[in-house]
N, C-alpha and C positions, 0 to 999 in steps of 0.2 A: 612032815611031808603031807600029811594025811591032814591036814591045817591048812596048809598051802594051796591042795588041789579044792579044798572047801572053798577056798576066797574065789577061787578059779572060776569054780563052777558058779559061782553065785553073780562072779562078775560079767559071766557068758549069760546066763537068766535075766539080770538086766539089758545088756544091751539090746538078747533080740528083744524084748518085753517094750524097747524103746524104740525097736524099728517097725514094730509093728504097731506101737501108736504111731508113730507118722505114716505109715501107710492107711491104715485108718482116716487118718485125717485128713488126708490127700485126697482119697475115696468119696470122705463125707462133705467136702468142698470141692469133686468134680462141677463141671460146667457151670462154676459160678465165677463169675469176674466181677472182682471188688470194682474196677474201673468203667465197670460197663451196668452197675447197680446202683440203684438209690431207695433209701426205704425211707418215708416220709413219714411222721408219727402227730397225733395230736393230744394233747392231755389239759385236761380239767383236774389239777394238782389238790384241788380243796384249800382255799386259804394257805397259802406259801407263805408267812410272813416271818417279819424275823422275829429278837424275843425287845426291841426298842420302841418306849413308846418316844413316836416324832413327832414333835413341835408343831401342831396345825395339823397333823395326820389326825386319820379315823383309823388307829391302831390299836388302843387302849388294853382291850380287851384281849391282845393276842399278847401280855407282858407276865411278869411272874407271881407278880402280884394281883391279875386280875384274877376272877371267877375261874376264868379257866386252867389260871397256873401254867403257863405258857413256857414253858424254863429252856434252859438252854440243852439240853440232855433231848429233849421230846422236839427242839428244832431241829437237832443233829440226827435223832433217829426220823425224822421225816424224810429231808435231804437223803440219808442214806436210802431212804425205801422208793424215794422215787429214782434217782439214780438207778437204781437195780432193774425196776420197773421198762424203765428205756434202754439200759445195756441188754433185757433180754427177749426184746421186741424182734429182735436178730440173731438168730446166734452165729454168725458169722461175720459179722462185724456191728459197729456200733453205728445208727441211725446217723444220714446224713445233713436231714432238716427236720428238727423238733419245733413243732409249736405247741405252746402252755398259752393257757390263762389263769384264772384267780394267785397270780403272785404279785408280791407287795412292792419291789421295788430293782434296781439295779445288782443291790447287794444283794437279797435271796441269790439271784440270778448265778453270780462270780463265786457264790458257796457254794452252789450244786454242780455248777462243772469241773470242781477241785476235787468233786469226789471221786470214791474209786466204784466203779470205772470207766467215770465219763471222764475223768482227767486224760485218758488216752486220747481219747479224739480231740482235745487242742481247742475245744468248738468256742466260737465268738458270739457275741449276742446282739442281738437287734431287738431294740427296746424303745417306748417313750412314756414318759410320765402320763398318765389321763386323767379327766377332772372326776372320776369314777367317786360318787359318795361312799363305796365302802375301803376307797384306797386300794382297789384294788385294777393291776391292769394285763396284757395281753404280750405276747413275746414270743422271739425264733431263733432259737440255735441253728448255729451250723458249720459244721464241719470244713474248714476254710480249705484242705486240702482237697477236695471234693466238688466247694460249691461256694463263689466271689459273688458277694454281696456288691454291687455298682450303685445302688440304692436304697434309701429306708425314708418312711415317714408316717406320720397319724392322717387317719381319715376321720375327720372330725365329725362329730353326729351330735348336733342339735331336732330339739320337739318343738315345730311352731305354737303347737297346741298347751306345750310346758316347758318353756323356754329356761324355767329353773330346776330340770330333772337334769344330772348329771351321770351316763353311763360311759362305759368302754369305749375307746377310740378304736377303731379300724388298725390294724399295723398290714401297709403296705411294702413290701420287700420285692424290689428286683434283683434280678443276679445269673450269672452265668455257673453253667457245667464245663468240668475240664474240657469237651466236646465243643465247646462255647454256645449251648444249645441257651438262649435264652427264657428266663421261667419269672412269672408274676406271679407274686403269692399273696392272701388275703387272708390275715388270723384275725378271726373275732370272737368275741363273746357278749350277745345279745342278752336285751332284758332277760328276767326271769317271768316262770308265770307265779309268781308269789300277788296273790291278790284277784286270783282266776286265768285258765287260759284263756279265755274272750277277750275280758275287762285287758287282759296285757296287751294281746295280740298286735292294735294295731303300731305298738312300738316296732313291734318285728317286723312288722310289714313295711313301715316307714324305712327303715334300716336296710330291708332286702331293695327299695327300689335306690335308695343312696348306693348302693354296693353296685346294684344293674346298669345303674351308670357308668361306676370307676371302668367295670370290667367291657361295656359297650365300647368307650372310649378309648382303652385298649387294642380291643380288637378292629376298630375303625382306622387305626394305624397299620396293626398286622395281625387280619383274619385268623391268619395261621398260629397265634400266639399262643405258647405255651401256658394257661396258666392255672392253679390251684388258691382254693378256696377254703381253708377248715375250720374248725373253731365250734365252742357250743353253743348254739344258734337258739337253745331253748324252743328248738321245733323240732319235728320231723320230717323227713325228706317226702310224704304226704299232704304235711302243712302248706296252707294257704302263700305264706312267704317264702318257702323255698321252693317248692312243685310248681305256683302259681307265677309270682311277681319275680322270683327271679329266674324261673322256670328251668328248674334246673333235674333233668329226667331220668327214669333208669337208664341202665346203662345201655340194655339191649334196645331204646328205642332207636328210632331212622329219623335221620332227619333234626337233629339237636343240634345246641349249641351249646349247652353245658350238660354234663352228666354228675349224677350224685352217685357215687360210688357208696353207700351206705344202704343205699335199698333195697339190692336184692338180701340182706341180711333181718332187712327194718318188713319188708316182705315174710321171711320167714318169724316173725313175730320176736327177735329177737333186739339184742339195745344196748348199749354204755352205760344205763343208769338205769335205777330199780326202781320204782316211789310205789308204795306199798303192795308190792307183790308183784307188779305190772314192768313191765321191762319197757324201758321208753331208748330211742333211737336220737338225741339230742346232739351228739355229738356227729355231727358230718364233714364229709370231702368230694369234694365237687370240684370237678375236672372239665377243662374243654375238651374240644372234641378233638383238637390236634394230638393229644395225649393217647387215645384210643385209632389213632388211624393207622400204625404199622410202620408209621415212620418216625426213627430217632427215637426216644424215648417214649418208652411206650408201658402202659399201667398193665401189670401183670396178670392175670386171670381176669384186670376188667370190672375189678371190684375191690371195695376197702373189709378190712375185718376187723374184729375187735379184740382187742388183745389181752387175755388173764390167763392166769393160773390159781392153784388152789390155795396157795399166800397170800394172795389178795384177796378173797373170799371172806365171809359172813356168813355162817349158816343159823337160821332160827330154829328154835324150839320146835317149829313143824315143815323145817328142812330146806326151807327157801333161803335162796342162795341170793345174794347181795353183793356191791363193793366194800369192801371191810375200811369203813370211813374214819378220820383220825379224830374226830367230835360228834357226837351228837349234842345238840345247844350248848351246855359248862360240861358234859362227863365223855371223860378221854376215853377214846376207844382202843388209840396206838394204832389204828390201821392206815393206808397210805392217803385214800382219797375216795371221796361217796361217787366217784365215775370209774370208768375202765378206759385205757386210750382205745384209739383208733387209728389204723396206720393203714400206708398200700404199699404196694412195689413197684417199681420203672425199672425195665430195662432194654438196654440199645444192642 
């Protein structure tokens, strides 16, 4: 008897133990509607590639047998770590338009949404090959239940001045919200400053006034157009090519036509990326201004933020904190990627 009323009581301790996590949870996801949210993310992954060297690719080095020992074990724990990375951008559900750059090809791409727990979100991809000399190109997930892709293509970018330098295409992505609110979106990843930030710049610049186009041309159709801009730009939202040529403003100014949701962060001397000690703001999201007016989808606090936790982290010998990156030159780190994302929120 005295057995019996034990299972009893233990099975009365679970239950309520169980109703008050769902009230909990209930609580902890008041006035949020998944239908009426979108959390938009960007990431500089760090070389995504797989573990095959391909025939005419510039891979080599990313195989099992190269310098760096590239194995299949250290692809799988990447894939996992980025995965985790954007499942916990949100914790109430999983992002509904990711943009990546430095991945290697289609197939990275079809491995990291199988993981868990991006395999929940079902998410499709919008991709194109680019003549990029390190093999490397630019990409957007998204959440098909969410958010209808109606379009995809490269934005090609050639240098009059080095008409044999080959970088990242544009990926331009239209597409509609269940709302049918229609959204233009722009993932890039501009030169690097490897070689000086002057000596690069004016690639950037060139880039930012090809882009001022796509986006002018847009909006010469519909003013009103929804659209978003992200990608690592190898600038800051300060920088000549984004502040200037594509003129893309804090958010609190008056009078704009593109807002850089990155600023007020890049303002407070903060940044996605670290280069020796200095915290740089490279990764940006830049909004029109139909996005900040109060009507229909609308960018949440009005600003983008950067997103880590103490997993992702690098700390030095004298305490400086970093992205905890998965190479430096041939020696494995095991960490996820030398950036941190950058995300915002919409909601209607």
């Amino acid at each position: 008897m005295k057995c019996k009323r034990a299972v009893l009581l233990t099975l009365a301790i679970l239950a309520v133990s169980f109703l008050l996590a769902v009230i909990v949870h209930s609580f902890a996801n008041a006035g949020y509607n998944k239908k009426r949210n979108l959390t938009v993310v960007f990431y500089n992954v760090e070389n995504l590639f797989d573990t095959e060297n391909t025939p005419g690719g510039n891979d080599a080095e990313f195989t099992p047998d190269s310098e760096k020992k590239w194995t299949t074990e250290r692809y799988q724990k990447k894939l996992e770590d980025i995965s985790r990375v954007l499942a916990s951008v949100n914790q109430k559900e999983l992002p509904e338009i990711i943009g990546l750059c430095e991945i290697e090809n289609s197939r990275v791409l079809n491995d990291l949404i199988k993981t868990e727990p991006l395999a929940g979100g079902k998410y499709e991809i919008a991709h194109f090959e680019s003549p990029d000399f390190r093999g490397i190109d630019v990409a957007l997930l998204y959440r098909p239940d969410e958010f209808k892709v109606t379009w995809s293509g490269p934005v090609k970018i050639s240098f009059v001045d080095e008409p044999n330098f080959n970088t990242r295409d544009i990926l331009y992505v239209k597409g509609k919200t269940l709302n049918r609110e229609e959204f233009h979106i722009f993932v890039n990843h501009w030169p690097s400053r490897i070689g000086g930030m002057e000596q690069t710049e004016p690639k950037r610049i060139a880039i930012a006034r090809l882009l001022k186009n796509k986006i002018d041309s847009v909006q010469n159709i519909n003013p009103e157009a929804n659209i978003v801009v992200m990608g690592d730009m190898n600038d800051e939202p300060s920088n000549i090519s984004l502040n200037e040529v594509l003129s893309a403003k804090s958010p609190e100014t008056e009078n704009a036509d593109l807002f850089n949701l990155m600023y007020p962060l890049h303002g407070a001397k903060q940044g996605s990326y670290n280069y020796r000690g200095n915290w740089n703001m490279l990764d940006n999201i830049i909004v029109s201004a139909g996005l900040l007016d109060n009507k229909g989808f609308q960018s949440v606090e009005k600003q983008g933020f950067v997103f880590r936790e103490q997993w992702m982290e690098y700390q030095n010998n004298n305490g400086q904190i970093s992205p905890n990156r998965t190479y430096g030159g041939s020696n494995y780190y095991g960490g996820v990627s030398d950036h941190f994302p950058v995300f915002f929120q919409l909601k209607r």
